[in-house]
C-alpha positions, 0 to 999 in steps of 0.5 A, a space after each residue: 137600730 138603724 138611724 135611731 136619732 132620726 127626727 128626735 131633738 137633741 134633748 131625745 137623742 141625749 136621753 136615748 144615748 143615755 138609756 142606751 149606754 146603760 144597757 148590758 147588752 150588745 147593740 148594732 147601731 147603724 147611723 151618721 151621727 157620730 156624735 151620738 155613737 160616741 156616747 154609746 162607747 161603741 167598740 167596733 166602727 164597721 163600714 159599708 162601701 159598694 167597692 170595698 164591702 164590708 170593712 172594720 174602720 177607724 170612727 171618724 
């Protein structure tokens, strides 16, 4: 998904983390909003530079 809590309300992305964070499955979030990916439980926090590439990081 990518930015998937762009123009939603915070009561739409609340219900969306929700129904994501059920899911079973994998998921590839790409999104700035921290605070959302937290409540996915999201294991791995990749991050795109034009110098460095691809690089696994710490969330912020």
């Amino acid at each position: 998904m990518d930015e998937p809590t762009n123009n939603l309300d915070m009561a739409s992305a609340a219900q969306l983390a929700q129904a994501l964070d059920s899911y079973q499955g994998a998921l590839v979030v790409v999104s700035h909003d921290v605070p959302f990916l937290r409540t996915l439980g999201i294991t791995r926090w990749l991050r795109m530079d034009r110098v460095t590439g691809l690089t696994e990081t710490d969330p912020l």
